[in-house]
N, C-alpha and C positions, 0 to 999 in steps of 0.2 A: 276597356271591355268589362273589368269586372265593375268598373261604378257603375258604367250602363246596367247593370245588370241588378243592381241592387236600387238603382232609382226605376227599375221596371217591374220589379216583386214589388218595390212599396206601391207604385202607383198603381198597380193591377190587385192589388193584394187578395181583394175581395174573391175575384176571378180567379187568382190562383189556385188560392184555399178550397176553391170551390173545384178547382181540375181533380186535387188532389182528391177529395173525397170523396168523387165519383169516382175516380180510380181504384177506394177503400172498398167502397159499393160494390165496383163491377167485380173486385177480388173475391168477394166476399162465397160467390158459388165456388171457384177454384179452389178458394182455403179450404172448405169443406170434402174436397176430395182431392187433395194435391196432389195427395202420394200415387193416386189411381197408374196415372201413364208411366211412375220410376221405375226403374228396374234394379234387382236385389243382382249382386255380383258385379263383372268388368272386372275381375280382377287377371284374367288371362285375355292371351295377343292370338289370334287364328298364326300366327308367323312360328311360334315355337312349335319345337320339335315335339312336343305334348302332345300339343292340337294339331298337328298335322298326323300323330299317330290314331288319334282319336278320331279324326276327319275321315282318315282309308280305312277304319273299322268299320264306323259308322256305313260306309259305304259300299263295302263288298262284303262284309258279314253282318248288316243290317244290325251291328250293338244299337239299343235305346240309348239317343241323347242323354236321357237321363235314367233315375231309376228310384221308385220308391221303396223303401223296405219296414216290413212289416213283422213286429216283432212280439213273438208268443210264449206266455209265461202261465204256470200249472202248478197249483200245493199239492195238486192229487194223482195229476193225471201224468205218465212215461211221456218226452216227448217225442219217444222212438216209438211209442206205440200207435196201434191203429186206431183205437178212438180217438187219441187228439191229434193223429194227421188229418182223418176223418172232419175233423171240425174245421182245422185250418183252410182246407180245401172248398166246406161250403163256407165258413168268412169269407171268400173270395169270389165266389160265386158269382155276383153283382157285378163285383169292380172287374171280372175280365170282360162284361159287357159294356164299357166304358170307350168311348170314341177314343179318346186319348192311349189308352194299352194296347202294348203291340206285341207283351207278351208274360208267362206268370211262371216264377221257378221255384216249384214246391220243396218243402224238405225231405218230403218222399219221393222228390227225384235224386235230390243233392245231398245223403246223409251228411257231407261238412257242413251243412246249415243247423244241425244240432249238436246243441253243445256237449261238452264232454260230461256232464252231472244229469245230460238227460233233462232238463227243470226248463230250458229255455229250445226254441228254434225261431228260422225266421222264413221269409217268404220274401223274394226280389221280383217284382213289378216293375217292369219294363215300361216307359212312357214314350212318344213317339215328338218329344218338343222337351229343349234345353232345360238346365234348372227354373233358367231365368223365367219362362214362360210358364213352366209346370205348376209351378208353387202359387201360380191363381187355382189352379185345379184343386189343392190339398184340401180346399172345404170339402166338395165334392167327391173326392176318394173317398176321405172320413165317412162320409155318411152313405156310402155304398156299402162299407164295412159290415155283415153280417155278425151281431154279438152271440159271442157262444158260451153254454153253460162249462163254468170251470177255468176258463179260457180267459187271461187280460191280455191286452194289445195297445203298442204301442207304435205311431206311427212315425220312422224319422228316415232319412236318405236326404240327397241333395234337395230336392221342391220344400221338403219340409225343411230343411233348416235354411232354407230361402224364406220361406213365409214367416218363419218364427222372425228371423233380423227385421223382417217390416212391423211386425208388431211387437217387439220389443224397439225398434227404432223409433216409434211413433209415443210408444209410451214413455222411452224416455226423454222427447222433443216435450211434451206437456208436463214433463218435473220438472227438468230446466227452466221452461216457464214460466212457471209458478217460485222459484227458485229465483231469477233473475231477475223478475221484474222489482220486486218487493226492495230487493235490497240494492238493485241499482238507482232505485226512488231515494232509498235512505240517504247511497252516495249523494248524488244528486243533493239531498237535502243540506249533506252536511259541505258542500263546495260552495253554493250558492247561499242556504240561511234564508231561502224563501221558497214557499210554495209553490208559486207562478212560473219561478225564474226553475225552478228544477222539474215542471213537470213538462215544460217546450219542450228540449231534449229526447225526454221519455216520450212525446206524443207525436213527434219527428220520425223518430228511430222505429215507434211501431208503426206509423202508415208508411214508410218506408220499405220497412220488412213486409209489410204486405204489398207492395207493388215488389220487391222481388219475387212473392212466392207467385204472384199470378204471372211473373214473363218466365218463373222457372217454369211454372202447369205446362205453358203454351210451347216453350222450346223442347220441352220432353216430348210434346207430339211430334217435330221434326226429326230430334234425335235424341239416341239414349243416353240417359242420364241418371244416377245410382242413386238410391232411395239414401243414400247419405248424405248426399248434399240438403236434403231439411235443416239436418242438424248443423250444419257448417252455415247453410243460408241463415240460420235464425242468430247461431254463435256469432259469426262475422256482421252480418246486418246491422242487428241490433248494438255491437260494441261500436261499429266505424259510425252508425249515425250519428251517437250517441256521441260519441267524441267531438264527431265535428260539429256538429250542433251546440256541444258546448265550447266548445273555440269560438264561434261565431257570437253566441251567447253575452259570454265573459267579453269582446270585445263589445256589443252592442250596449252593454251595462256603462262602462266606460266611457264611450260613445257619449253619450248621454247624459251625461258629466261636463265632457270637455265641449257640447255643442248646446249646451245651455237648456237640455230639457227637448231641441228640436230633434224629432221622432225620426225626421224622414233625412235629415243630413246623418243625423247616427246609423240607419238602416244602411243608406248611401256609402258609410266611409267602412262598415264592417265589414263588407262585402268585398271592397277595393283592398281591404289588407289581411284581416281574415279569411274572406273567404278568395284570397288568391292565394293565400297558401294549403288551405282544403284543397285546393284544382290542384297542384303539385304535389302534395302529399298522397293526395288518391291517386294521383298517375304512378306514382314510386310502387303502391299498394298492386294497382292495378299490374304494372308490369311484372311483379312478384308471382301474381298467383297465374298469368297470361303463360308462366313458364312450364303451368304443368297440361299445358293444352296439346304439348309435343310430344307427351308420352301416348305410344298404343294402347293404353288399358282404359278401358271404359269408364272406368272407376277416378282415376286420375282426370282423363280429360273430363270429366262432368265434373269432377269439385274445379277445375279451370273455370272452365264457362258458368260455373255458379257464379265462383269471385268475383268475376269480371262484370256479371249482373248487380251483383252483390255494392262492387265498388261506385259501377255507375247509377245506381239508387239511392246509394246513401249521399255522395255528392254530389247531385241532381235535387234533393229532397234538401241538404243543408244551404244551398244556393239559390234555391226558389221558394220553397217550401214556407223554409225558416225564417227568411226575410219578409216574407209576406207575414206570418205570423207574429214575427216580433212587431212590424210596423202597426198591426191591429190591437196590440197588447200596449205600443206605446211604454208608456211611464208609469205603467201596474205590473213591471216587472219585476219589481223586487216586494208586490205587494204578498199577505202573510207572511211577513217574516219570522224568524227565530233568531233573534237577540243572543243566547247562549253562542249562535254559528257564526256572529259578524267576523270576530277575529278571525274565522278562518277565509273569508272572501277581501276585508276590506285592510288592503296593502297600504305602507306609510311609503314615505320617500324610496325612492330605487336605489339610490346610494346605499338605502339603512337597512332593507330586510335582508330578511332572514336566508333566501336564496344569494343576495347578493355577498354576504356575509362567508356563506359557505365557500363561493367560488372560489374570494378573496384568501381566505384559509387554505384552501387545496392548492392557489397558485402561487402560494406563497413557500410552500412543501411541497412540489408537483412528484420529485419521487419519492417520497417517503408514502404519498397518497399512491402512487403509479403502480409502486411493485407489490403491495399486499394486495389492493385491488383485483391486480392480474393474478394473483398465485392465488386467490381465493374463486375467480374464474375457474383458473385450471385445475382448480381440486375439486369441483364443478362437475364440470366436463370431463375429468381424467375416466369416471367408468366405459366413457364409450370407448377407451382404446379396446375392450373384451366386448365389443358390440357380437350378436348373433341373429343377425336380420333370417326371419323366415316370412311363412305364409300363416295362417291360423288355421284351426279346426275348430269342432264342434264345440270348445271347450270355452271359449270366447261369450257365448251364450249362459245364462243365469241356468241353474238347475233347475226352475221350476218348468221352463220349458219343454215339451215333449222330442224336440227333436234332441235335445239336451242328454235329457232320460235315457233315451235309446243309443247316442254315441257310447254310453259311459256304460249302458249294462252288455252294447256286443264289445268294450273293450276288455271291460270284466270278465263274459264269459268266454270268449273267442281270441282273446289277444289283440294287441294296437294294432298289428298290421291288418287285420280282417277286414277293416275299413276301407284301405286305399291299396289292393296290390298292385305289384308292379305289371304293364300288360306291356306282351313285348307284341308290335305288328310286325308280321315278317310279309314281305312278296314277291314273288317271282317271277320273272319275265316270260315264264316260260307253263309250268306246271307245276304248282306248290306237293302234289301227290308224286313226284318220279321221285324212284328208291336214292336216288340221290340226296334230297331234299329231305324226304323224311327221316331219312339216315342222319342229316345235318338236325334235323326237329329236333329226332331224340337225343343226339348227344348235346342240345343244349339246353333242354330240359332237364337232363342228366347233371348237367354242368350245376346247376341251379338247385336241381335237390342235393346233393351232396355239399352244396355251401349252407353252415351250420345256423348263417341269419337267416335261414329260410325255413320254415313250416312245412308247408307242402306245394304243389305243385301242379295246374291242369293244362294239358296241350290234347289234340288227337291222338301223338303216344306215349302219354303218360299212365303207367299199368303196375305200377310199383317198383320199386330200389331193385326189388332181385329179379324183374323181367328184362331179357337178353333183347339187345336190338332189333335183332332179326326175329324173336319172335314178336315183339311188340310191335313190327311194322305188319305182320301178319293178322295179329290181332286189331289192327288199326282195318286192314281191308275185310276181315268177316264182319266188322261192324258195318262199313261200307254196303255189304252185300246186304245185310239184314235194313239197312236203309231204304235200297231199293224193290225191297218186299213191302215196304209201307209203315214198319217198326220205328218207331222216334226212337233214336239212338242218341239224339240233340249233338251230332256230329256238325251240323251246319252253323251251330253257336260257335265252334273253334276254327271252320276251316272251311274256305271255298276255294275254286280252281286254281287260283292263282295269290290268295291272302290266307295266313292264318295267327294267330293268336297263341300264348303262352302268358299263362297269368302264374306269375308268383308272388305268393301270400308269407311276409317275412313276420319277425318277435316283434316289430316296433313301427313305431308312429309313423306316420310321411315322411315330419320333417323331425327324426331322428339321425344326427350324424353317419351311425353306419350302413344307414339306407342309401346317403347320399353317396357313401364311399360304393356299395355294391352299386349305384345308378352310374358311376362313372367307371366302374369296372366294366357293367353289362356294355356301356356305349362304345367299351374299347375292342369289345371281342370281335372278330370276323365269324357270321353265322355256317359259313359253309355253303357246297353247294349253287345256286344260284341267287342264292335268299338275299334279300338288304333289310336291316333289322330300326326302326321306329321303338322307343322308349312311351309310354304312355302310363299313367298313375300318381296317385298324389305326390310323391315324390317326386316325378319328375316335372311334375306341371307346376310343383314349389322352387325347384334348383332354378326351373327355365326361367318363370317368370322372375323371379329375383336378379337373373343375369340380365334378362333382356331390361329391368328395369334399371338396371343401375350402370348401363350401359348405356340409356338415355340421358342418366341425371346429371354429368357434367357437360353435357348438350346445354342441356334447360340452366343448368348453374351460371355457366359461360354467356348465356344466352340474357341473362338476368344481371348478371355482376357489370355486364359491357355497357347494358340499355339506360341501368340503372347511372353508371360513372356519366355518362353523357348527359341524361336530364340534369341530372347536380350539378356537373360543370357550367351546362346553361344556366340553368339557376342562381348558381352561387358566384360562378365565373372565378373559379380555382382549381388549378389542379390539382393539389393535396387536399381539399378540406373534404371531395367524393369519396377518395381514398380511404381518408383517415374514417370517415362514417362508413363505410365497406369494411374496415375491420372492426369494426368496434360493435356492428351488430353482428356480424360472424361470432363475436366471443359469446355473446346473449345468449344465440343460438347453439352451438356447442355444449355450453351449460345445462340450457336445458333438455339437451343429448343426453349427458350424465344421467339427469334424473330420470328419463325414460326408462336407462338402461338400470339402473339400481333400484327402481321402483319395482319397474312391469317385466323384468327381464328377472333380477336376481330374488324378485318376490318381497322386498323390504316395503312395509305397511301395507302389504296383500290384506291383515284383518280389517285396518280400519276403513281401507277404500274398498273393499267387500270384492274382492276377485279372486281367480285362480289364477296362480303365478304361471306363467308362460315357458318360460327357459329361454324367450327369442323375444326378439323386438319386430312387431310384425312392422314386414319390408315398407309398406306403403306409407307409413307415419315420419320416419326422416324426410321422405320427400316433400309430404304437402307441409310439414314443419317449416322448413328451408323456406318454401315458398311465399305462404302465410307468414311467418316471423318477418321473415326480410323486408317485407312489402310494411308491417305495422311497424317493425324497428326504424323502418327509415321516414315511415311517418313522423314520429316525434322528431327524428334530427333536422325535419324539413322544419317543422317548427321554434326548434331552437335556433338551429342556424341563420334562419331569417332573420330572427329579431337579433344575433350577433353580426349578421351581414349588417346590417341599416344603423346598427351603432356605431360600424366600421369606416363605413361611407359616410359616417358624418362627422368624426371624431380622428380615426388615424392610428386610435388608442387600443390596443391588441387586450390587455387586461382590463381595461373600463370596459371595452365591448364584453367581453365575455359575463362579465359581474352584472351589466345595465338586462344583456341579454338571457340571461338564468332567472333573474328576478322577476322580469316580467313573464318569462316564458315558464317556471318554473313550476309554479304550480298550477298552471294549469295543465301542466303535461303529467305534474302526478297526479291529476285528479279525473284527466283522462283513462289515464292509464289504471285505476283502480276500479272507472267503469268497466273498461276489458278483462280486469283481472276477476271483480265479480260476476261478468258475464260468462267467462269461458271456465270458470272456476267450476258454474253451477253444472257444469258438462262433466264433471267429475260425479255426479250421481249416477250418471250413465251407466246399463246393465251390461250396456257391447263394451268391451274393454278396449275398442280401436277409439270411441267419441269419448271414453273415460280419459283414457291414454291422450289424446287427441288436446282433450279441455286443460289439463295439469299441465301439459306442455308447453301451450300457448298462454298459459295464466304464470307458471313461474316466468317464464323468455320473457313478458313484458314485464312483469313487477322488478325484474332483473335489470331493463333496459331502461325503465325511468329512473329508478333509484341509484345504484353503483354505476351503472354506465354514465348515463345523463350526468348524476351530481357529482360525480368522483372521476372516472375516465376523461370526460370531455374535457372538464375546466381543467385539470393536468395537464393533456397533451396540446392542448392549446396553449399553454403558459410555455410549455418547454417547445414548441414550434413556433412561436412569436408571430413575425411577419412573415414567417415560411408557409403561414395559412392559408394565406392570401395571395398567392404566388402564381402568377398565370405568365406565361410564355409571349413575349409580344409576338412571334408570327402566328402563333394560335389566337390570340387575341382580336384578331386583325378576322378574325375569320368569325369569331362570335358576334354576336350585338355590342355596341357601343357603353351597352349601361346593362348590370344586375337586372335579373327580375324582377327582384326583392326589393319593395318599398317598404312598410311597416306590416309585418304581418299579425301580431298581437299584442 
């Protein structure tokens, strides 16, 4: 199949070349507005108990999906006075005319919207569509915005710090770029030592990434998909083309050599060994990332079905693409060269280098290599044992940002919690108004202001600390009464027939510990009455989704670790040797768990990678970590392994194989892997700290995984597992194919 396939790029090649660049062509409108159809968020499940509190608000007390808030600051002017409410009011003037508002809460309704020094207030704008949707609006509000003398404004709430992550996402998708292309050319230059030969690869990988981004344009019309996968399509795209393209490459070079100069048998034999193990490498890759398609969050399943595009592009593109190009290129593939770089492309005997050399050393020590190896691993890895998975805020974002701006001055002048309170939906089967119920209101509003994390307090009978039950329910019905005189009493914001609301506004952040302890207090109380009580606010929309998410990930682990041991076994046709490659990228992976968690969690070189220290690892990055690593770790073992399989089946010899199979395999698997490693590395410029986080992860896991894994791990436990490597079960055997998959892969 796969020779076929390599004598059909050569003999079509012209044809090929020519699909593909109509495909560059047809991309070329999409690239230009990729981002258009993404959507900013997916990070919550309609199934938690959040969004189902937020759902019966939305629903019987008409809360705005979303809400933008508008933030007013004065050198001159009281902002408890009547000129600059005066002004706030006509700022607004416009945007209540706005299709979208569904409603406007002045500070001269809500004196809590001014701060306590009097210098700052704000205004909450109701919108009538999710974040997701709103934050195309934010140009548009902006410039409804009435400018008033004395008066700065700043505009931030969920839309806008929606809109800001697509334009700091986008800007930082074209540093990376600029970033990765230059120095991946370098790599390139310095593996290969010729111009021609290093810039296939590079010219692979980018028409490559551009048929991913136009099937990504088109499947974001079907369904939704997070404006983050840019950054993952261009990270992952460009590193796996690029890899396998030089795999393919580095064999057609050789090729070339052994078939006397003929173009179209080398194109022919790279493809049958090379690129049969690209096809099983990207299926390892492929089922990796396939795993985060089974999580509810929109966010997760879109970086899924990126990879999976991701993966069948760049092995699509090294299988056709590349073989048609190398066959056109012929024997001008090592044309300009660089003489200083030969040493590093042109290998002497397999017995003698320098990889084989190593092996032979490590297997000759295997624990003395085994146990520093591992305990440098786990000292590694050891920080994630005090892992603190949360969700992120506003914080996540670069300062210069306006929706940035405005987190940070209502945290300054209002306190962390003013941002996210807690909103308790209560409902009743019957009548949320009978003295019963309200009786129950109050004493758990009661309950609430008198717990010391709490600030204050809004329900229907919320009337201060020293008003007595019984008269607050009274005072709860002359406002009633004054309702239906036609007085906005804004009684229908907290409370309809049978739904009402209690918002409590605590000292601290969402995802501040003792928030979460008071969220699993609030969830334990019985409300009284006939009431059943719904948890909704940042806090609880961080505890839920973290639980719901990590309640799917040994789903998708399980799901991945099983799929994965199976392809290998066919593959390799051992039952330990899937195994032993199952833990040995686990440890990579772990590893670079540590550094996440000692980086971006404990704040260590916060100055020099330019962020604000988190205190948590946001939830979503172990996962797509796990997924991504696994899938690129088990890439290279597919490549080592092979060419130790084909040593194995020819020879018998357990240590020759491993030495013959490192040599040959060995540098190209670091030279792979330092394409990856400058590709995802250039993600560390990144302003969002999830694609910063994201790039250091997967650039230490792999620099991790070719180096001490690959040259140290493997030839170790291969030398102390002998022929235990090789160990298949005759009745299992009976049930596989007759023969390896694996003929010569590199």
């Amino acid at each position: 199949m796969f020779a076929f396939l390599g004598r059909f790029s050569y003999r079509w090649r012209w044809p090929v070349l020519g699909a593909w660049l109509l495909l560059f062509v047809a991309a070329i409108p999409a690239l230009l507005r990729v981002e258009e159809p993404l959507k900013v968020g997916g990070f919550s499940s309609p199934d938690i108990e959040a969004a189902r509190a937020r759902a019966l608000l939305e629903e019987n007390l008409d809360l705005a999906p979303s809400q933008m808030v508008v933030l007013y600051q004065s050198t001159t002017l009281r902002a408890d006075g009547p000129v600059f409410q005066d002004r706030v009011a006509a700022s607004l003037q416009d945007v209540r005319a706005l299709p979208l508002v569904t409603d406007v809460l002045l500070p001269s309704d809500d004196p809590s919207l001014i701060s306590r020094d009097g210098t700052v207030a704000y205004a909450v704008v109701g919108l009538d569509r999710p974040p997701e949707e709103a934050q195309r609006e934010v140009e548009a509000f902006e410039a409804a915005l009435r400018p008033q003398p004395e008066l700065s404004t700043i505009v931030a709430g969920a839309p806008a710090f929606y809109a800001d992550i697509e334009t700091v996402s986008q800007r930082d998708l074209r540093r990376a770029e600029l970033i990765a292309f230059p120095f991946a050319l370098v790599a390139l230059l310095l593996v290969f030592g010729s111009v021609v030969a290093a810039l296939v690869p590079l010219v692979v990988g980018g028409l490559g990434v551009a048929g991913v981004l136009l099937t990504t344009y088109w499947v974001a019309h079907v369904t939704d998909l997070s404006i983050f996968v840019l950054n993952l399509a261009t990270m992952l795209g460009l590193g796996l083309a690029v890899d396998y393209s030089l795999f393919v490459t580095s064999r057609f070079r050789e090729e070339l050599e052994r078939q006397n100069g003929d173009v179209a048998a080398a194109v022919e034999r790279s493809i049958a060994t090379a690129g049969k193990a690209v096809f099983f490498s990207g299926l390892t890759v492929l089922i990796g990332l396939s795993g985060l398609t089974f999580f509810s969050f929109m966010f997760l399943r879109s970086v899924g079905v990126a990879g999976v595009i991701v993966v069948a592009f760049s092995a699509l593109a090294a299988l056709t693409l590349l073989p048609a190009t190398l066959g056109i290129i012929g024997t001008n593939i090592d044309r300009l060269g660089f003489h200083p770089f030969r040493r590093f492309h042109h290998a002497g005997p397999a017995e003698d280098g320098f990889w084989a050399r190593l092996s032979r050393r490590v297997m000759a020590r295997p624990f003395r290599v085994l146990v520093p190896t591992l305990a440098v691993l786990v000292v590694l890895g050891a920080p994630f044992l005090n892992v603190n998975v949360s969700s992120p805020d506003g914080r996540i974002l670069p300062t210069d940002l306006p929706s940035r701006q405005g987190f940070d001055l209502l945290t300054e002048e209002y306190g962390a919690g003013e941002i996210s309170p807690f909103l308790l939906a209560l409902q009743s089967p019957t009548e949320i108004t009978s003295d019963a119920n309200l009786g129950a209101l109050y004493d758990l509003q009661r309950r609430l202001a008198e717990d010391p994390r709490v600030v204050r307090v809004q329900s229907i009978v919320s009337y201060g600390r020293d008003v007595p039950k019984e008269e607050a329910i009274e005072l709860y019905r002359t406002r009633v009464g004054f309702a239906r005189l036609g007085v906005d009493t804004r009684l229908g914001q907290l409370a309809s027939d049978r739904t009402a609301v209690v918002l409590a506004y605590t000292q601290f952040p969402a995802n501040d510990d003792r928030n979460k302890d008071l969220l699993r207090e609030i969830r334990s109380w019985s409300p009284g009455g006939d009431l059943t009580l719904l948890t909704d606010g940042g806090t609880a929309e961080i505890v839920d989704v973290v639980d719901r998410m990590y309640a799917d990930f040994p789903k998708a682990v399980a799901l991945i670790l099983v799929a994965t041991y199976l392809v290998l076994l066919l593959l390799f046709r051992s039952v330990v040797l899937p195994l032993k490659a199952i833990l040995m990228n686990t440890l990579s992976i772990l590893a670079s768990y540590g550094a996440l968690v000692w980086v971006f969690q404990e704040g260590n070189l916060s100055g020099l990678l330019r962020f604000t220290p988190q205190g948590f690892v946001e939830a979503s990055l172990p996962v797509i970590m796990f997924c991504v690593l696994f899938g690129l770790s088990m890439d290279y073992e597919v490549f080592l392994l092979s060419r130790v399989r084909e040593e194995w089946d020819r020879t018998g010899d357990n240590e020759h194989s491993v030495a013959i199979g490192l040599e040959r395999s060995g540098r190209i698997i670091t030279s792979a892997a330092l394409i990856v490693v400058v590709v995802t590395a250039s993600f560390v410029s990144a302003d969002v700290i999830i694609i910063k986080a994201l790039g250091l992860g997967i650039a230490l896991a792999v620099f991790l995984d070719a180096t001490i894994v690959r040259a140290l791990l493997v030839p170790a436990t291969m030398r102390l597992l002998g022929k235990w490597n090789w160990w298949m079960p005759k009745p299992l055997g009976r049930l596989l194919p007759t023969r390896s998959f694996v003929e010569e892969s590199i």
